[in-house]
TORLOMI-471659 format. One record per residue (C-alpha): residue in one letter; x, y, z. Coordinates in steps of 0.1 Angstrom, whole numbers, plus 5000, padded with zeros to 4 digits. Each point is the difference from the previous one (the first is absolute). Layout:
['a',[X,Y,Z]],
...
END
This chain:
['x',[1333,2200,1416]],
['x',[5016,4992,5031]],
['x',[5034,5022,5002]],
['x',[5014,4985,5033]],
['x',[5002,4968,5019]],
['x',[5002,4997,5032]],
['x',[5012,4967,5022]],
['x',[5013,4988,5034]],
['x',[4972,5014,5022]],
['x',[4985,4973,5027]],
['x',[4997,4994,5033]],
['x',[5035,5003,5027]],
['x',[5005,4999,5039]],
['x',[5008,5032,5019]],
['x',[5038,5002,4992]],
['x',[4996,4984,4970]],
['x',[5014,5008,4963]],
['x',[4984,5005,4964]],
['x',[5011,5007,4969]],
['x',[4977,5020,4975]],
['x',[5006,4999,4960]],
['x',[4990,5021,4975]],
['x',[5002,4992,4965]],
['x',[4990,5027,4971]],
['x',[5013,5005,4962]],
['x',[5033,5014,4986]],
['x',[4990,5035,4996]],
['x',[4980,5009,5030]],
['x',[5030,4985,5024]],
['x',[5024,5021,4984]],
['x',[4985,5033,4996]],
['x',[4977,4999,5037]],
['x',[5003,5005,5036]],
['x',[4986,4967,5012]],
['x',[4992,4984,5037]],
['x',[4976,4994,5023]],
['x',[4970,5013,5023]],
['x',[4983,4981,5023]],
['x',[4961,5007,5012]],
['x',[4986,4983,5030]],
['x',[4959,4999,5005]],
['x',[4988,5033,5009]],
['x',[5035,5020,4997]],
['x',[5010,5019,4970]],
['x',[5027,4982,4976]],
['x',[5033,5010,5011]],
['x',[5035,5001,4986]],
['x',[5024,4972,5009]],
['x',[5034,5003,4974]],
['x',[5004,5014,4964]],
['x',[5029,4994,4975]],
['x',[5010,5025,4971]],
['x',[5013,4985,4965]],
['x',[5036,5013,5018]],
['x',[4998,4981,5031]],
['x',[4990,5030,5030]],
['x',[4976,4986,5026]],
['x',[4979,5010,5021]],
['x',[4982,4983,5033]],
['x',[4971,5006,5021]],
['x',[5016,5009,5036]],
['x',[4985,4970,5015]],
['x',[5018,4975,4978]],
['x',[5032,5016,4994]],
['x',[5020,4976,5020]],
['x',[4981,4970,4989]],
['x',[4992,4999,4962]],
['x',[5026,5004,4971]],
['x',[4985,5012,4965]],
['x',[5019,4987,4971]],
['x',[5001,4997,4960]],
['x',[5008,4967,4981]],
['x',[5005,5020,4970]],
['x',[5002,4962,4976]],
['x',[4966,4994,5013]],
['x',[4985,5032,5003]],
['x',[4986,4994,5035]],
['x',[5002,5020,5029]],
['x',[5005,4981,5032]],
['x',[4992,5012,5037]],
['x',[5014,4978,5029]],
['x',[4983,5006,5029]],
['x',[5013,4988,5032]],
['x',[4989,5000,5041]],
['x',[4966,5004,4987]],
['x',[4976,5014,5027]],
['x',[4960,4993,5002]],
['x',[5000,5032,4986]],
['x',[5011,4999,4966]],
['x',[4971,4977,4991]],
['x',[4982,5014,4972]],
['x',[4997,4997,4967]],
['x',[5034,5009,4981]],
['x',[4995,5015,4961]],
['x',[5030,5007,4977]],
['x',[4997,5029,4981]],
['x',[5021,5020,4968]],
['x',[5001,5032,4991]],
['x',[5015,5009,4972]],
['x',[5028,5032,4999]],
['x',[4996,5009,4962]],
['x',[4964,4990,4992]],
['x',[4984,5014,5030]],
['x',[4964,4988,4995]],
['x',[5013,4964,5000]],
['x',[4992,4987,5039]],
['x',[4990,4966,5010]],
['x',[4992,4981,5029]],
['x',[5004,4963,5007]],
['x',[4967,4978,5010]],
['x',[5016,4998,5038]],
['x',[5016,4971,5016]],
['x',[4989,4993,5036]],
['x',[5022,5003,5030]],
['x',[4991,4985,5030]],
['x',[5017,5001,5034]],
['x',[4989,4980,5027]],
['x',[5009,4974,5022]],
END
């Protein structure tokens, strides 16, 4: 069973801009803390932005000024514009949900790649 779906990862110049979806069911978008970490090879996986059900975010210090986390609440997708992106944010980028009332309910997208380079 495959609880999220990820898209919009691929390859952008240094400066460049991408757009990362990701689309779950009814229930666990309205009840879970959802967004993205990011894990490059050899580096642990890291936070980038979360989303609660209410709309609070929450950004990794390095892309505070250059992503946007957001909710399409009549898709039930969570979308993360990312923007200026550096050689450093390659990695591979997973969506994840946690859910606030049924605690034991966490999932983790496959991973879209990201890849900065010129």
């Amino acid at each position: 069973q495959v609880h999220l779906v990820e898209s919009g990862g691929g390859l952008v110049q240094p400066g460049g801009s991408l757009r990362l979806s990701c689309a779950t069911s009814g229930s666990i978008f309205a009840n879970s803390n959802m967004g993205w970490y990011r894990q490059a090879p050899g580096k642990e996986r890291e936070l980038v932005a979360t989303i609660s059900p209410g709309g609070t975010t929450n950004y990794a210090e390095s892309m505070k000024a250059r992503s946007t986390i957001s909710r399409d609440n009549a898709k039930n997708t969570v979308i993360l514009q990312m923007n200026s992106l550096k050689p450093e944010d390659t990695a591979v980028y997973f969506c994840y949900a946690a859910h606030l009332i049924w605690t034991a309910q966490r999932y983790w997208g496959q991973g879209t790649q990201v890849t900065v380079s010129s």
